[in-house]
C-alpha positions as CSV (number, residue, x, y, z in Angstrom):
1,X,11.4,37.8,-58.2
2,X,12.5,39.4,-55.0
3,X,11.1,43.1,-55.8
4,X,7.8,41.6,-57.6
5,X,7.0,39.2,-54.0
6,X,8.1,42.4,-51.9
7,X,10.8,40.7,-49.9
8,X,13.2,43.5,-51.2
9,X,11.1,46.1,-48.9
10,X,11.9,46.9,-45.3
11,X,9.9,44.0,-42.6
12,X,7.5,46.2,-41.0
13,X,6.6,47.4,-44.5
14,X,6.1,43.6,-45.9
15,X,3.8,43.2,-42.7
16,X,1.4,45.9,-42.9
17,X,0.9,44.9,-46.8
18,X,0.3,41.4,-45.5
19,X,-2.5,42.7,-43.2
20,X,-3.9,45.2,-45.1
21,X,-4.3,42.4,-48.2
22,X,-5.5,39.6,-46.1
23,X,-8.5,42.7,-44.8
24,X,-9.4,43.3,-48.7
25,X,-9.6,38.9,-48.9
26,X,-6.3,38.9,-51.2
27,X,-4.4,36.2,-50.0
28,X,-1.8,36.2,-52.1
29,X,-0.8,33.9,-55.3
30,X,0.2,30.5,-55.8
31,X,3.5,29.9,-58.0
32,X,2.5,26.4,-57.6
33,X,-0.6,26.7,-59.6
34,X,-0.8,29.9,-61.1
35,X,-4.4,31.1,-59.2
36,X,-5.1,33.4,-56.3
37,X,-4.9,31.6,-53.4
38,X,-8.2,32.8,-52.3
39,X,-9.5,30.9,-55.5
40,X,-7.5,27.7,-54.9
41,X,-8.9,27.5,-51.2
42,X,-12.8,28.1,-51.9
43,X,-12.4,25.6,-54.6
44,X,-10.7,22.8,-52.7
45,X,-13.0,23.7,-49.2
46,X,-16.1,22.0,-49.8
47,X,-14.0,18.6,-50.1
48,X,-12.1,19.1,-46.7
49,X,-15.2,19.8,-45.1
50,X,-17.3,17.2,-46.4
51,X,-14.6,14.4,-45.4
52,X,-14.0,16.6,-42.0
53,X,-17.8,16.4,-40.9
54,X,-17.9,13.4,-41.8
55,X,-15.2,11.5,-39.8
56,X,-16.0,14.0,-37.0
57,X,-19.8,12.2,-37.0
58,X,-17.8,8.6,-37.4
59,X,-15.6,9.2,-34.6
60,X,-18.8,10.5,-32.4
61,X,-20.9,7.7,-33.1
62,X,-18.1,5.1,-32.4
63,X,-16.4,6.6,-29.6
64,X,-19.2,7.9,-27.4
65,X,-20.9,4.5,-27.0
66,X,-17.8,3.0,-26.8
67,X,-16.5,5.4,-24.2
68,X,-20.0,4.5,-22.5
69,X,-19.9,1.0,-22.4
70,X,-16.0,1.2,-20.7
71,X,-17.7,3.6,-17.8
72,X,-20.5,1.4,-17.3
73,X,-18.4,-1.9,-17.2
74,X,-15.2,-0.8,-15.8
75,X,-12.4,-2.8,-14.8
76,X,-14.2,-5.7,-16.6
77,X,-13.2,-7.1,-20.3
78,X,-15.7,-4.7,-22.3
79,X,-14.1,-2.2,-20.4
80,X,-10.0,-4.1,-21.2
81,X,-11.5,-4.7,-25.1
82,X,-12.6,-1.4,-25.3
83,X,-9.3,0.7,-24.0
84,X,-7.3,-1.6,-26.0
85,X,-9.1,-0.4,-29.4
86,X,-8.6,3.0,-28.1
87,X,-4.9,2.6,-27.8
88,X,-4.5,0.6,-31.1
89,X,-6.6,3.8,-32.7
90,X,-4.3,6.2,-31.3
91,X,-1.1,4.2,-31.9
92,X,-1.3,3.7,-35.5
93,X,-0.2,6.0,-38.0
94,X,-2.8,7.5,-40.0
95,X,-1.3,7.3,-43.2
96,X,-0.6,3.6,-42.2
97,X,-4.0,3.3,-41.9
98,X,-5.1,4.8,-45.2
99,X,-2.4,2.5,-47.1
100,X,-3.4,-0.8,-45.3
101,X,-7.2,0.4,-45.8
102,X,-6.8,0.7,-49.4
103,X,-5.2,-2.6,-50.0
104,X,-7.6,-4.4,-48.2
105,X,-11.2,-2.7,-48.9
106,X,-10.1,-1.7,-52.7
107,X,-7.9,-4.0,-54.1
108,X,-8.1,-7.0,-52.2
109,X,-12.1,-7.1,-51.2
110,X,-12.9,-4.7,-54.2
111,X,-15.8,-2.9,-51.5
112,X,-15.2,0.3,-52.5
113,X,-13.2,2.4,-55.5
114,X,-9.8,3.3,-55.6
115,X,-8.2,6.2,-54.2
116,X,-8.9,8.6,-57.3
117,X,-10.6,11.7,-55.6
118,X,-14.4,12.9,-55.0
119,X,-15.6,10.3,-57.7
120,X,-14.3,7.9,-60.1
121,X,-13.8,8.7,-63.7
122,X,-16.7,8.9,-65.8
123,X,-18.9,9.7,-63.3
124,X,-19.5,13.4,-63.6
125,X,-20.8,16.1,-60.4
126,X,-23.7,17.8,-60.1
127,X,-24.7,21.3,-59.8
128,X,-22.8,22.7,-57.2
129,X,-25.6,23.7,-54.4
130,X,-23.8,23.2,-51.3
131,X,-20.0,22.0,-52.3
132,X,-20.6,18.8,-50.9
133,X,-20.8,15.6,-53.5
134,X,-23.1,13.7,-51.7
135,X,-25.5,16.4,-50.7
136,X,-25.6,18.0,-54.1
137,X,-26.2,14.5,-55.6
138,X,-29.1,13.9,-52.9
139,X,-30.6,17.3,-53.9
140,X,-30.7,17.2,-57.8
141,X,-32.1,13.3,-57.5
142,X,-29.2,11.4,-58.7
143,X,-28.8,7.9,-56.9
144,X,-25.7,6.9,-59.3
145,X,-23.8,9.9,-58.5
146,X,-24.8,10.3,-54.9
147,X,-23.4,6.6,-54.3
148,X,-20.4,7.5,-56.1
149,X,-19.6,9.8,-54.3
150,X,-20.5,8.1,-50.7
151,X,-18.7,5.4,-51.8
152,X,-15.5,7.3,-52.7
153,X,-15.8,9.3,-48.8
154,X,-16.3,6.3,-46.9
155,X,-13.2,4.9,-46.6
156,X,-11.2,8.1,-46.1
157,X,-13.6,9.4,-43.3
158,X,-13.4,6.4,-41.5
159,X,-9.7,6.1,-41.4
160,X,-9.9,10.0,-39.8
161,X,-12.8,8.9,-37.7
162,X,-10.6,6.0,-36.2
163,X,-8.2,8.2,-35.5
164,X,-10.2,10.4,-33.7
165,X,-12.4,7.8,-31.6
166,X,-9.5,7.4,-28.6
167,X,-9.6,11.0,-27.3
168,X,-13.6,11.0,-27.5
169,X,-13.8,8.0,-25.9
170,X,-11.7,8.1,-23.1
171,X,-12.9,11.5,-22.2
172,X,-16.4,10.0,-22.1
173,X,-15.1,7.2,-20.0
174,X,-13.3,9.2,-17.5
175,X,-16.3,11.8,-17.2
176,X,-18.9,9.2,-17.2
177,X,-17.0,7.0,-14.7
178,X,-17.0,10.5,-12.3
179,X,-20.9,11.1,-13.2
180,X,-21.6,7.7,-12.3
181,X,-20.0,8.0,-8.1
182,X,-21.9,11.4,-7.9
183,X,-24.5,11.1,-5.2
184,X,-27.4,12.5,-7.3
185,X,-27.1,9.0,-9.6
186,X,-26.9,6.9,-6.1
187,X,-30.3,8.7,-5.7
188,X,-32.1,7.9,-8.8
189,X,-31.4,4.5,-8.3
190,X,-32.2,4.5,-4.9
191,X,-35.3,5.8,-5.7
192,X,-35.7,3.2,-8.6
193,X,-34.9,4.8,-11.9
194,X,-34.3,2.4,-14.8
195,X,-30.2,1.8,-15.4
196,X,-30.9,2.6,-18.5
197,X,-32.2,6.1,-17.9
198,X,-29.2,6.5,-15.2
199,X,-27.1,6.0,-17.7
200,X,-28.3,7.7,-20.5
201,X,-30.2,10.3,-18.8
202,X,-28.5,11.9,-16.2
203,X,-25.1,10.4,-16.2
204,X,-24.4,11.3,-19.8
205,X,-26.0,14.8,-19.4
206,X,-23.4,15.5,-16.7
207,X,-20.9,14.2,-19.2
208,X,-21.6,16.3,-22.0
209,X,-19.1,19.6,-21.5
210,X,-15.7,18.1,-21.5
211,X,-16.7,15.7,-24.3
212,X,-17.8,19.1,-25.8
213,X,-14.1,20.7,-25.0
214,X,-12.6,17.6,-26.6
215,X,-14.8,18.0,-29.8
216,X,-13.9,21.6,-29.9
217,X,-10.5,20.5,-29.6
218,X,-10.9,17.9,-32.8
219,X,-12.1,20.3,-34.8
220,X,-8.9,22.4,-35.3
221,X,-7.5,19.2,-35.2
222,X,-9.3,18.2,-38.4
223,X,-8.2,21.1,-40.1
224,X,-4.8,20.2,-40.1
225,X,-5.1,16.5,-39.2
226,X,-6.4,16.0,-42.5
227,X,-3.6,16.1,-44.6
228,X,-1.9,12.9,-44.6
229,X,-5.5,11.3,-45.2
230,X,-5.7,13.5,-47.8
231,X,-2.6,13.4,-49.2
232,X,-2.9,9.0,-48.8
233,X,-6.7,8.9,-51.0
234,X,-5.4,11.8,-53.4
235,X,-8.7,13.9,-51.8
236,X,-8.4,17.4,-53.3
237,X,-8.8,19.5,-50.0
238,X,-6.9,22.2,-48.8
239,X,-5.0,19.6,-46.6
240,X,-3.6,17.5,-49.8
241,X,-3.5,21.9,-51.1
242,X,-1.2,22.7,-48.2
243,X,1.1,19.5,-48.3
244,X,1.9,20.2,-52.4
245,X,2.4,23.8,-51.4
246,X,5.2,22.6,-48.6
247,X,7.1,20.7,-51.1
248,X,7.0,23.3,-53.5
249,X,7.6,26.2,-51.1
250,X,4.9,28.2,-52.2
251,X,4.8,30.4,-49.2
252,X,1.4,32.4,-49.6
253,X,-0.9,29.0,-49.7
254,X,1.7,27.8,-46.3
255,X,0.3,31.8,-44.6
256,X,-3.6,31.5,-45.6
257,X,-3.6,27.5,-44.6
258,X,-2.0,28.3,-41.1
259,X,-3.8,32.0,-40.6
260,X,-7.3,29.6,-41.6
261,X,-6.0,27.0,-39.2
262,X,-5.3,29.7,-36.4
263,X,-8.5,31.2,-36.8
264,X,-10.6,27.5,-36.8
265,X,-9.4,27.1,-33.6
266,X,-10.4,30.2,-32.0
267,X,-13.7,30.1,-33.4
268,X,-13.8,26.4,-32.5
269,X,-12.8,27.3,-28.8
270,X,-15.1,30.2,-28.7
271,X,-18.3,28.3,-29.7
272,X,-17.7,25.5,-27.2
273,X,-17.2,28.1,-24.4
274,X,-20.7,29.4,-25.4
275,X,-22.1,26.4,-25.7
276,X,-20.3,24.6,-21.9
277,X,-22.3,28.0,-20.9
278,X,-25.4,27.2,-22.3
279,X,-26.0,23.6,-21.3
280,X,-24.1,23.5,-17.9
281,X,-25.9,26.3,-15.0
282,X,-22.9,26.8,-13.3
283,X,-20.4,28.0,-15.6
284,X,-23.8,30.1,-16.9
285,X,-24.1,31.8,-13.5
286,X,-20.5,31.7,-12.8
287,X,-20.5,33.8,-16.0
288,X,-23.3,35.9,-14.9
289,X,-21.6,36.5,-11.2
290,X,-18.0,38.1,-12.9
């Protein structure tokens, strides 16, 4: 076993084989289950991102206006109410979460199906276009499938999208509250701009590039973030993947997961640089001035 894995060759030897087969896109092979990993990942991606996006657009669209409202009326009890969520989101356990989520919205309320995967038995998946369930189903016309599949993704998105709301939140509150003492928004509504313009207008504008930084931030995050909610709602991603491959010790799926993880990030990091560049003027000309 030793001589076929090449552990039995000298370490500088075992790492330039490593690099020279992750360059040809041969990331090694599972003992676990018997494929390349390659295979095992592009199979099992479509379903990490899917849930990944989605919670991502959960925990945007919950933490943003939340984060709002607590800049707008701080130090008053929207502003208490809304930290306290924040902290309760942050505090719990996601897998906690996932298991009290289940019990309630599946068994007890019966609003959505059990933790079974992608879609519940019976129910079979369209023509792969895109990876993703819900978009394929949307794409070939299929209602039944396509609410199968939303159905089954709800509840796991949303328990990563509660977990992700504090950090987006309190980011916006912190750089909203800032925005909000500058003197250029004590001149608009000097000069009688709507609140609600202030607010939405130019105080969120000047808000937008460290709620970017925290995004990019969430995104590698999500990545890896996503295993217990995968491993709690039996999601076949490359999060649930990694976690069988830990307990097995099935080391090549452990070196592509982290080397994919590594290299989220720095993408991840890399785009919201360009993109802090391209929406703020100053970090653009600071740019330009180096």
């Amino acid at each position: 076993m030793r001589a076929e894995m090449g552990l039995d060759r000298p370490l500088h030897v075992q790492y330039v084989n490593y690099v020279v087969a992750i360059a040809r896109g041969n990331l090694g092979w599972s003992y676990n289950t018997g494929t390349p990993v390659e295979e095992d990942i592009v199979r099992r991606l479509p379903a990490s991102l899917e849930l990944s996006i989605f919670a991502l657009v959960i925990a945007i669209g919950l933490g943003v206006p939340l984060g709002m409202a607590s800049a707008v009326h701080r130090n008053t009890p929207i502003d208490h109410v809304a930290r306290l969520f924040s902290i309760g989101a942050l505090s719990a356990p996601v897998f906690w979460t996932g298991l009290v989520s289940i019990f309630v919205f599946s068994y007890v309320l019966d609003w959505v199906p059990p933790p079974l995967g992608r879609l519940t038995p019976g129910i079979f998946s369209p023509a792969s276009i895109t990876g993703f369930l819900t978009i394929d189903a949307a794409l070939a016309g299929d209602l039944n499938v396509f609410s199968a599949a939303a159905a089954s993704l709800f509840l796991p998105s949303l328990v990563l999208g509660i977990s992700l709301i504090a950090p987006i939140s309190r980011m916006t509150r912190s750089a909203m509250s800032e925005a909000l003492q500058e003197d250029y928004i004590l001149f608009a509504r000097a000069t009688g701009v709507p609140e609600r313009e202030v607010v939405l207008r130019d105080a969120f504008q000047g808000s937008i590039v460290p709620l970017l930084t925290v995004v990019g931030y969430l995104i590698g995050y999500l990545v890896a973030g996503n295993a217990l909610v995968e491993s709690v709602f039996a999601w076949p991603g490359i999060g649930r993947y990694a976690v069988q491959a830990i307990l097995a010790n099935d080391m090549a799926p452990i070196n592509a997961i982290l080397l994919i993880l590594g290299i989220t990030v720095a993408v991840a990091n890399l785009l919201v640089d360009l993109a802090n560049a391209a929406i703020d003027p100053r970090i653009r000309l600071g740019l330009w001035s180096k």
